[in-house]
KOLBAMAR-449132 format. One record per residue: residue number from 1; residue in one letter; z, y, x of N, C-alpha, C, CB in turn. Coordinates in nm, 4 decimals. Glycine has a CB too. Example, Ala and Ser with C-alpha at 12.3 -4.5 7.8 and 13.67 -1.06 7.14 Angstrom:
<recs>
REC num residu      nc3      nc2      nc1     cac3     cac2     cac1      cc3      cc2      cc1     cbc3     cbc2     cbc1
REC   1      A   0.7800  -0.5690   1.3190   0.7800  -0.4500   1.2300   0.7800  -0.3300   1.3200   0.9046  -0.4473   1.1308
REC   2      S   0.7080  -0.2250   1.2850   0.7140  -0.1060   1.3670   0.7870   0.0030   1.2900   0.5725  -0.0598   1.4084
</recs>
This chain:
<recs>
REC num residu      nc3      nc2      nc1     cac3     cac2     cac1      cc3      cc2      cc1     cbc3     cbc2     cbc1
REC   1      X  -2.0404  -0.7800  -2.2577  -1.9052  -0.7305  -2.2431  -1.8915  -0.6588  -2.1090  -1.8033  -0.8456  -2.2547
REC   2      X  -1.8104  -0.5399  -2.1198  -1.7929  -0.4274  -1.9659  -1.7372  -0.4531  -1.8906  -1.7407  -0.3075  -1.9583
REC   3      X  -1.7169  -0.5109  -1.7886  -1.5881  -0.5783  -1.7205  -1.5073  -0.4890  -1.6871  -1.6073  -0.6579  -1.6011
REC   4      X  -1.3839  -0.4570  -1.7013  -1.3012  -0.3618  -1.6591  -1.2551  -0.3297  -1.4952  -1.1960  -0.3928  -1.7338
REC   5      X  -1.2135  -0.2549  -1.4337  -1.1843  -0.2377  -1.3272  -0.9803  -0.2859  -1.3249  -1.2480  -0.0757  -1.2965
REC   6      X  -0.9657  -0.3846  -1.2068  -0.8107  -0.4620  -1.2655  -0.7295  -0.3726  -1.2407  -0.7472  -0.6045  -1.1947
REC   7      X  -0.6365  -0.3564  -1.2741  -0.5013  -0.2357  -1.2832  -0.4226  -0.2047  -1.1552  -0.3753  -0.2889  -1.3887
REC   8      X  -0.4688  -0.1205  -1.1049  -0.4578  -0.0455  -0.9756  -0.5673  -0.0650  -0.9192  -0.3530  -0.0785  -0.8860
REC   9      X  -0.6772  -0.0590  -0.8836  -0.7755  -0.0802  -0.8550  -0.8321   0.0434  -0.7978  -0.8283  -0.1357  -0.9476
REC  10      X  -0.8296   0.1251  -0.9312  -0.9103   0.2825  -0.8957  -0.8010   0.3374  -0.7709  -0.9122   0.4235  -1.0692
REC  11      X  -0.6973   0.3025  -0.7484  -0.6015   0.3516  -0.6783  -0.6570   0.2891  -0.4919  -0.4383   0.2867  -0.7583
REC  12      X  -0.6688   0.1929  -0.5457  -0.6892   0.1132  -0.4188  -0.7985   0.1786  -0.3210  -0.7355  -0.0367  -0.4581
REC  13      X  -0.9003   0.2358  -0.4253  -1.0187   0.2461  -0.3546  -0.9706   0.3817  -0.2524  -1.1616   0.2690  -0.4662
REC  14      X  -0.8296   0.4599  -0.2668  -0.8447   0.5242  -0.1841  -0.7640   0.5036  -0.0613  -0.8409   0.6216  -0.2320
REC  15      X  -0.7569   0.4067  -0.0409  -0.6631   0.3401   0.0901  -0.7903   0.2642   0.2034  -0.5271   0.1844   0.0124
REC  16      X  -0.7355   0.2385   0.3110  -0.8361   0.1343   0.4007  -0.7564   0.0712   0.4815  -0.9526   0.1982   0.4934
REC  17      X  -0.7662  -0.0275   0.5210  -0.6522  -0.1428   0.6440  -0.6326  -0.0381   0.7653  -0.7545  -0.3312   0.7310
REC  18      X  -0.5531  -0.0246   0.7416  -0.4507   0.0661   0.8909  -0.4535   0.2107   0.8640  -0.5309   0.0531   1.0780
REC  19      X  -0.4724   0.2563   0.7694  -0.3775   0.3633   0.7086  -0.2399   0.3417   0.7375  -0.3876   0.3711   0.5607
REC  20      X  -0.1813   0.4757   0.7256  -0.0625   0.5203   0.7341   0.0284   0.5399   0.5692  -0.0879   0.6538   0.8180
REC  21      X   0.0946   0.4773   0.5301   0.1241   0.5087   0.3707   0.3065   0.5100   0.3547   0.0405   0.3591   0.2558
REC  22      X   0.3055   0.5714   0.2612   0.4287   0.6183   0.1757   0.4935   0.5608   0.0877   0.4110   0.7069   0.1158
REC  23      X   0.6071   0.5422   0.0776   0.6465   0.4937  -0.0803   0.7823   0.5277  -0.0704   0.6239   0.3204  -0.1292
REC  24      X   0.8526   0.4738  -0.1967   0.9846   0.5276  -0.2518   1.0733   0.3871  -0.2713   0.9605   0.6206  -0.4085
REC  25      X   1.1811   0.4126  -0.2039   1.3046   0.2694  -0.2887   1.4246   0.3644  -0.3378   1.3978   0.1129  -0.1418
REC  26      X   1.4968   0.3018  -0.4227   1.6380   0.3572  -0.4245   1.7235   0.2991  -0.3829   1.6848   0.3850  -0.5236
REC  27      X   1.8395   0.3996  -0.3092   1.9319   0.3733  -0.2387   2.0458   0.3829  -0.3270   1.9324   0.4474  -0.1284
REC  28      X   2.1241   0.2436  -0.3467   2.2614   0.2479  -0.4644   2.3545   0.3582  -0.4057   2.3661   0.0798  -0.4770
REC  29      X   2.3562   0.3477  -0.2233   2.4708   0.3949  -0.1759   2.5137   0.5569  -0.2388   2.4507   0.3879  -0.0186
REC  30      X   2.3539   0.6127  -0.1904   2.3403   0.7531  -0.1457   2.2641   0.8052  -0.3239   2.2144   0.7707   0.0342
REC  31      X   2.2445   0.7286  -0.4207   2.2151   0.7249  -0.5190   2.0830   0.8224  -0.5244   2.3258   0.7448  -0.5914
REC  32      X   1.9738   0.8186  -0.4050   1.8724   0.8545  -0.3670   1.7437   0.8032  -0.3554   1.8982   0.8809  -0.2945
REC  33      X   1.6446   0.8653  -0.3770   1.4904   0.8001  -0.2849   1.5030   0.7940  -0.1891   1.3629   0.8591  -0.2742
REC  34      X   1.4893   0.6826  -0.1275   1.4689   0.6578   0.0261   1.2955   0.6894   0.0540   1.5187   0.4749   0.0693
REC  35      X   1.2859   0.7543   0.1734   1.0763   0.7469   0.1606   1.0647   0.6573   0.2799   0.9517   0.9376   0.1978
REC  36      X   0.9471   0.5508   0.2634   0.9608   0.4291   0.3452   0.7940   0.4444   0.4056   1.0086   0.2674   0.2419
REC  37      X   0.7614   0.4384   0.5507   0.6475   0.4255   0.5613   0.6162   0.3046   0.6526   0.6004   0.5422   0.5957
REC  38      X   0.4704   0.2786   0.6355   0.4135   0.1608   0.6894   0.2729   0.1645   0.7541   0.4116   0.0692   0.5874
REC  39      X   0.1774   0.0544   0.7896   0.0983   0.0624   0.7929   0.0150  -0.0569   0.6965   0.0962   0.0855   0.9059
REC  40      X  -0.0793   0.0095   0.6303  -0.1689  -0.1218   0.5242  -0.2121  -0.2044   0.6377  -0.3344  -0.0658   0.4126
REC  41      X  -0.2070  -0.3626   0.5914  -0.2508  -0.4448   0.6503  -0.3670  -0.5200   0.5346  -0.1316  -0.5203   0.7099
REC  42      X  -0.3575  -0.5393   0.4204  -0.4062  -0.5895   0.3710  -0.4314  -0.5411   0.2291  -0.3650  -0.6771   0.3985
REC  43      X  -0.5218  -0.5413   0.1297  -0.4901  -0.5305  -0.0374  -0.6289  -0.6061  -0.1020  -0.4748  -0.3364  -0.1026
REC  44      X  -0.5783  -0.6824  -0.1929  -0.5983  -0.8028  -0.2618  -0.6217  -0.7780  -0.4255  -0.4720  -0.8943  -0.2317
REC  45      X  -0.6264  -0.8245  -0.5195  -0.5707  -0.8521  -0.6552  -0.5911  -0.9894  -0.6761  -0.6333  -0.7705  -0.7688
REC  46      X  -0.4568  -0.9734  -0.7869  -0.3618  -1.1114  -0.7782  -0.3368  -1.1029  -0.9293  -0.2003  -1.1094  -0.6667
REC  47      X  -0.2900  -1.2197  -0.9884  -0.2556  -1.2370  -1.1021  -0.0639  -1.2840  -1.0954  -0.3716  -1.3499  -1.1604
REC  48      X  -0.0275  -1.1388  -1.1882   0.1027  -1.1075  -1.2032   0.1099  -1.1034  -1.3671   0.1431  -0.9682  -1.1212
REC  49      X   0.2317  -1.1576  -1.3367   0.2733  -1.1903  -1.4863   0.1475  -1.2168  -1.6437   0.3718  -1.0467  -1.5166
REC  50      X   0.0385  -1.2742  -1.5689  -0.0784  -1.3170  -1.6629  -0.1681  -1.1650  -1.6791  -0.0090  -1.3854  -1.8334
REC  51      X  -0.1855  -1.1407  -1.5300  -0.2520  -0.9912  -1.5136  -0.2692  -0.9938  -1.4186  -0.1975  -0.8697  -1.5396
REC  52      X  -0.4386  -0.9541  -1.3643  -0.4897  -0.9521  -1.2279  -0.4576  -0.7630  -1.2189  -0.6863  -1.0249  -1.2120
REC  53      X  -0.3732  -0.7625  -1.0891  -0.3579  -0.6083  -1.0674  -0.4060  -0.6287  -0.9070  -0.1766  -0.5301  -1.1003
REC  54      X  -0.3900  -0.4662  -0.8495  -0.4035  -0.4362  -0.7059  -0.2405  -0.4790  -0.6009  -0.4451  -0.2514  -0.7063
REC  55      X  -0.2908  -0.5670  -0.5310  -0.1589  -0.5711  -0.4335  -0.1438  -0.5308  -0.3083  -0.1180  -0.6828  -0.4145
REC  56      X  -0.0996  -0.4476  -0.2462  -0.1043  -0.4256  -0.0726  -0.0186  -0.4753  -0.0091  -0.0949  -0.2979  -0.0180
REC  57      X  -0.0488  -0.5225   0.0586   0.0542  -0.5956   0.1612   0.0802  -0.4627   0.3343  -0.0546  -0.7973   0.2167
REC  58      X   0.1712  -0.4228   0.3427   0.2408  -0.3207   0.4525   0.3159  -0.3479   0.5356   0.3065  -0.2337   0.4142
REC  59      X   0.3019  -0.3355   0.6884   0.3741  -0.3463   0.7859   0.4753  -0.2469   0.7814   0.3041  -0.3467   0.8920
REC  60      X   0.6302  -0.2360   0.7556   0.6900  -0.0899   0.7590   0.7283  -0.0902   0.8837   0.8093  -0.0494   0.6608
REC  61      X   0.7284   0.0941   0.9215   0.7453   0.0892   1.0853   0.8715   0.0997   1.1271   0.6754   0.1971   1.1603
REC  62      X   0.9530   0.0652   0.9951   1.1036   0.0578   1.0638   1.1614  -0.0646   1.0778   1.2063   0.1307   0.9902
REC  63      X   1.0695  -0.1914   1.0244   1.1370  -0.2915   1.0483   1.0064  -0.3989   1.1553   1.1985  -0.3505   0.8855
REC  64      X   1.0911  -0.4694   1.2646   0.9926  -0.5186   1.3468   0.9014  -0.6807   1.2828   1.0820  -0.5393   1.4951
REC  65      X   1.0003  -0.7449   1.1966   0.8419  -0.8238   1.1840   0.8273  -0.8402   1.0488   0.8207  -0.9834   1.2584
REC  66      X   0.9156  -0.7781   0.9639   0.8757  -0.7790   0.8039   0.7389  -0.7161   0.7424   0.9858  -0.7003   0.7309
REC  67      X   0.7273  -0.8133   0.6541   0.5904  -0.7156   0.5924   0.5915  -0.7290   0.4004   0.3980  -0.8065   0.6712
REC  68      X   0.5646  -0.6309   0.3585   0.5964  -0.6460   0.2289   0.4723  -0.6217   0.1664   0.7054  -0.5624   0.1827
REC  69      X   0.4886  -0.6820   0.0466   0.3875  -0.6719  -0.0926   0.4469  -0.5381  -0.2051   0.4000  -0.8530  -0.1932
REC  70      X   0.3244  -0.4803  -0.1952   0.3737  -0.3427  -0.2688   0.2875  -0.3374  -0.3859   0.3566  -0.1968  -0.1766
REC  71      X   0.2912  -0.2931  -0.5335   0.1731  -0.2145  -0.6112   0.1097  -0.1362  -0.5458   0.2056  -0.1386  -0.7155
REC  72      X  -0.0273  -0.1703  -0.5507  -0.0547  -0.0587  -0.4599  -0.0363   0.0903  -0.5023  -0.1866  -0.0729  -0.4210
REC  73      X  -0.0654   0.1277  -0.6899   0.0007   0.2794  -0.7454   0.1357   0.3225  -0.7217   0.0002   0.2895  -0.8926
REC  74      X   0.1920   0.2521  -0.5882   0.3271   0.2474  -0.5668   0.3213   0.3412  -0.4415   0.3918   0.0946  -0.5487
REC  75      X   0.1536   0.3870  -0.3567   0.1464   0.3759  -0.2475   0.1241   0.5188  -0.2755   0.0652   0.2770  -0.1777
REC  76      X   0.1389   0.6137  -0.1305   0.0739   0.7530  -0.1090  -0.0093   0.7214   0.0354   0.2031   0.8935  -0.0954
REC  77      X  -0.1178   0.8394   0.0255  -0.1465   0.8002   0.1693  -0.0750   0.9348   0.2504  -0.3327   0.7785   0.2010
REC  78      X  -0.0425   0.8999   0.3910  -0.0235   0.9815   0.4732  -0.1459   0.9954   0.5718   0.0937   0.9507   0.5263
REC  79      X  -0.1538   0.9018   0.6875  -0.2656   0.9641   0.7434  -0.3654   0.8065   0.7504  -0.2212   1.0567   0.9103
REC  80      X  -0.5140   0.8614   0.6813  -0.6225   0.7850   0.7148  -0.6359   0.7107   0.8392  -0.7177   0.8577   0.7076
REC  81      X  -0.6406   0.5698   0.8615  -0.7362   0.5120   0.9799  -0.8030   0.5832   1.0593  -0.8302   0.4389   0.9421
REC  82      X  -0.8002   0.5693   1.1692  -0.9163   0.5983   1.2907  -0.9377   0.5627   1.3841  -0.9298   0.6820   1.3369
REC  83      X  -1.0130   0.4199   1.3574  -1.0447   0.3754   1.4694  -1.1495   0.3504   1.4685  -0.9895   0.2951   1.5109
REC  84      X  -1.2485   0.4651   1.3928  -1.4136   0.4753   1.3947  -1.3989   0.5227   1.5311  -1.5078   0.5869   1.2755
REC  85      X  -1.3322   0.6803   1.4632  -1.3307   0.7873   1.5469  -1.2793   0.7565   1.7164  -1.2369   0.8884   1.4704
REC  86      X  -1.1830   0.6950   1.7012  -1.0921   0.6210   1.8410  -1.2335   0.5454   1.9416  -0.9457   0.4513   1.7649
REC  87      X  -1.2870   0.4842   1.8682  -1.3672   0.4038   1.9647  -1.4745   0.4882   1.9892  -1.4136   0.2636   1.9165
REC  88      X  -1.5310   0.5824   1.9645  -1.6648   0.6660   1.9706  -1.6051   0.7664   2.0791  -1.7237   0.7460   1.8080
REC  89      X  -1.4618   0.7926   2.1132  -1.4252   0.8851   2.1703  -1.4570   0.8309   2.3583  -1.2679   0.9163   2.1067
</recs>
């Protein structure tokens, strides 16, 4: 049997811990997308609702000590990690 790859997964592979990332909430007020960014701290898969999917966990940079659990196909990237590059400099 093929083992499948778990649902968000292929997504995941294009993120890395301390990326810069994107996402969307709606706002009741302004009856809008809000665009929310963060930094990845973590991504996992987890079993949701009797389904192992991709989870990221995000520092957002507008709030000081919250951190949230996102889908990760929920995520965009903005700007890649660098702290190869940072330390070689």
């Amino acid at each position: 049997m093929n083992e499948k790859e778990q649902f968000g997964e292929i997504a995941a592979q294009e993120f890395n811990v301390g990326d810069i990332v994107q996402w969307t909430t709606w706002n009741k007020s302004s009856e809008k997308w809000d665009i929310n960014y963060g930094v990845l701290m973590k991504m996992e898969n987890v079993i949701r609702s009797n389904r192992m999917v991709s989870i990221a966990t995000v520092k957002p940079l507008n709030e000081q000590f919250e951190e949230k659990e996102l889908f990760t196909l929920s995520l965009k990237l903005v700007k890649p990690h660098s702290f190869d590059s940072e330390m070689n400099s």
